[in-house]
C-alpha positions in Angstrom: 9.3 12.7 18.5 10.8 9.1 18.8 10.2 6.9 15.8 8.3 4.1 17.9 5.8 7.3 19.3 5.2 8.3 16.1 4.4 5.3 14.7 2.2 4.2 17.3 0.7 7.1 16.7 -0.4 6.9 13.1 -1.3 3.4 13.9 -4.3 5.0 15.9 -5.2 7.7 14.1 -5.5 5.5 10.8 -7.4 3.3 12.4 -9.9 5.9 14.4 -9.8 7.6 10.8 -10.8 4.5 9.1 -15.3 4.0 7.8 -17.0 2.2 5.1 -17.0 4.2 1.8 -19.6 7.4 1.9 -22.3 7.6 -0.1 -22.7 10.5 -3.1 -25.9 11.6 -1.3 -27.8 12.1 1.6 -30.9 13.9 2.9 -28.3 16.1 5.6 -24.7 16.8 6.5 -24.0 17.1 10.0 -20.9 18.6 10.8 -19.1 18.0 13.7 -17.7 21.3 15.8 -13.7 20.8 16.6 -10.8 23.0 16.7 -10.2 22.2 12.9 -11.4 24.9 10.5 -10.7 22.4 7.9 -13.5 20.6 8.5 -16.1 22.9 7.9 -14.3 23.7 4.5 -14.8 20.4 3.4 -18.1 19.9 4.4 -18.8 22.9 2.3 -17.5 21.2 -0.9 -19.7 18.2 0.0 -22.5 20.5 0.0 -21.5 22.3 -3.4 -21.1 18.8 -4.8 -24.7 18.3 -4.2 -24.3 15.9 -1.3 -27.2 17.0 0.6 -29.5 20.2 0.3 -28.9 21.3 4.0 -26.2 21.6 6.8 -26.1 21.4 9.9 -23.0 23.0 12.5 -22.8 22.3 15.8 -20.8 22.6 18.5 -20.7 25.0 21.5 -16.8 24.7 23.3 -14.9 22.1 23.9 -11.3 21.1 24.9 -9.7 23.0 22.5 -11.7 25.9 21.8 -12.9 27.2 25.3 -11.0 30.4 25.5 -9.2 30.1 22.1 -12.3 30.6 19.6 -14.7 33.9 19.6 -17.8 32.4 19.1 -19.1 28.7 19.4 -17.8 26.2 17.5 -20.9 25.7 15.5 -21.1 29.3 14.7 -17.7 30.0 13.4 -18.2 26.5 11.2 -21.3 27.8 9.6 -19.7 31.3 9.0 -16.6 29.1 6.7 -19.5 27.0 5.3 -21.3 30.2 4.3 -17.7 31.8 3.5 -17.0 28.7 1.4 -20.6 29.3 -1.0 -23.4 27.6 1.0 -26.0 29.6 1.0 -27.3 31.0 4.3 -30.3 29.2 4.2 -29.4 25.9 4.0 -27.1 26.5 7.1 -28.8 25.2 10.6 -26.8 26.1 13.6 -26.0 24.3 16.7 -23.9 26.2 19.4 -24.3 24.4 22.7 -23.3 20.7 22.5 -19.7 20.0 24.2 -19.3 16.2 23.2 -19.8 14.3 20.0 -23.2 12.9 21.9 -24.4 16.1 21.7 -23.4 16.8 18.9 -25.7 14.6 17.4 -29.2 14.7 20.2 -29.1 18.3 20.2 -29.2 18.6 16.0 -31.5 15.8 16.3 -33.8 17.8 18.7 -33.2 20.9 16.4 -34.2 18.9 13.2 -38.0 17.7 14.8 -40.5 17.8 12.1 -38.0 16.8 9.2 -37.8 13.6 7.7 -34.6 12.8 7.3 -33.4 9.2 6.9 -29.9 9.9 5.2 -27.2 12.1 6.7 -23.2 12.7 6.1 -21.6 12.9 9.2 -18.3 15.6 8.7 -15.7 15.5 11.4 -11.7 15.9 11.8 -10.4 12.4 10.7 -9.5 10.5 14.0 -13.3 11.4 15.1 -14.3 9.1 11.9 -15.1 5.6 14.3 -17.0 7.7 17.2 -18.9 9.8 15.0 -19.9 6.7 13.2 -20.9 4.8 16.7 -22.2 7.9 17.9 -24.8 8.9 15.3 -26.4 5.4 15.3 -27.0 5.4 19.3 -28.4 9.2 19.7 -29.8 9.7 16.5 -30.8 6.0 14.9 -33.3 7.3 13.0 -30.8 8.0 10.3 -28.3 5.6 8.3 -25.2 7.6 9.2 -21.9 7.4 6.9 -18.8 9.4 7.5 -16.7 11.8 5.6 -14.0 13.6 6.8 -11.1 15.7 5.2 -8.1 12.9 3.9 -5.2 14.2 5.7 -2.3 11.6 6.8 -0.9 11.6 9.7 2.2 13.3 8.9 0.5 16.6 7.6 -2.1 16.3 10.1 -0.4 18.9 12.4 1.4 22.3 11.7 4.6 21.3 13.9 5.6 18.8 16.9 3.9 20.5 19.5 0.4 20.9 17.5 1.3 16.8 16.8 1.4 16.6 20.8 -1.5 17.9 21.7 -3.5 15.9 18.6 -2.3 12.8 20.1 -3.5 13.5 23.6 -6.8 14.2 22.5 -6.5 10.8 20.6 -5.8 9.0 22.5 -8.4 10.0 25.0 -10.7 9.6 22.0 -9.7 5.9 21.3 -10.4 5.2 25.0 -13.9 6.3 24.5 -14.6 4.2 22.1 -15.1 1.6 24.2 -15.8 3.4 27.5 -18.6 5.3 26.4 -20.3 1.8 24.5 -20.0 0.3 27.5 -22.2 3.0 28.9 -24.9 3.0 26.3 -24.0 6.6 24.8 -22.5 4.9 21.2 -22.4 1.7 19.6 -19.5 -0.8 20.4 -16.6 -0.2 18.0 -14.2 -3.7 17.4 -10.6 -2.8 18.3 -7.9 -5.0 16.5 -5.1 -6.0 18.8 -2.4 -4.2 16.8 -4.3 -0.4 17.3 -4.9 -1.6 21.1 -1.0 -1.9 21.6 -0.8 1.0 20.2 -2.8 3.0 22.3 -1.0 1.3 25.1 2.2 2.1 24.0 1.4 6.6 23.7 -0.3 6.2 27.3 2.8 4.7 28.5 4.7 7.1 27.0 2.8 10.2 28.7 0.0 11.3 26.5 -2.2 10.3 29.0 -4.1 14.1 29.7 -7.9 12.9 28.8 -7.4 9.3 29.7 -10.3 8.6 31.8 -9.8 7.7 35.5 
């Protein structure tokens, strides 16, 4: 990968990585289904650090995962959770939503009844600023933070073509952030001029596969 890719590159994912400092405790953690097993893992410790009593996976099959995983995203994430020392009981599952919208509406439609007004969001690290927008359009009821697994860019992926395919679906992702605010699905996200070039820059060079039309 040429140097100027790479570091345009990490120039997005640190700044899509990037949220205010969590808090120690919340009412939930929600996590967020991906192609990373990671993050369930480290939602678990959250959990066994006594960040919240209860935990909530979902995700049905996305871009990564249709075809590649067994089960739904949401279920295999809970199984790790429950692997990791949750206990079964304070796992709630989620296994149909196919977008970080969903993500949170349908675990907000799951949770009816509860009165929640705290909640961790957990999600792969470059979903940090959507998850963050996300949660406070479809589910404003709660005062959202973010944690994800802290994992630089350079160890972020196993080899090249694993760091490929990341910074398609990055890419893609940073788009979003202001596409899908302009449509009313997450809050607007400010973009500093230097991760804007950035972007420009790796959809110039080709990583252009979920850039939307």
């Amino acid at each position: 990968m040429e140097q100027d890719i790479f570091e345009a590159a990490r120039r997005v994912y640190d700044f899509m990585s990037a949220c205010p400092p969590c808090p120690d405790r919340a009412d939930v953690i929600l996590v967020l289904g991906s192609h990373d097993l990671r993050v369930p893992e480290y939602a678990a410790s959250l959990y066994l650090a006594g960040a919240a009593p209860i935990i909530i996976c979902s995700g049905g099959y996305g871009k990564m995962t249709e075809g590649t995983f067994p089960k739904p995203e949401g279920v295999l994430f809970a199984e790790r959770c429950i692997e990791s020392g949750v206990p079964k009981e304070c796992v709630l599952i989620e296994d149909k939503a196919t977008n970080t919208g969903e993500n949170f509406s349908l675990s907000r439609r799951l949770a009816q009844g509860r009165e929640w007004k705290t909640g961790i969001a957990v999600c792969k690290p470059y979903m940090a600023k959507r998850a963050l927008a996300t949660g406070g359009k479809q589910w404003p009821e709660i005062q959202w933070n973010v944690s994800t697994p802290q994992i630089p860019f350079e160890q972020y992926a196993a080899d090249e073509a694993a760091m490929n395919a990341e910074i398609e679906l990055m890419a893609g992702d940073f788009q979003r952030l202001r596409v899908y605010a302009e449509k009313g699905f997450q809050l607007p996200v400010q973009i500093p001029e230097d991760a804007e070039t950035a972007w420009k820059l790796l959809v110039q060079a080709g990583y252009d596969r979920y850039i939307l039309s």
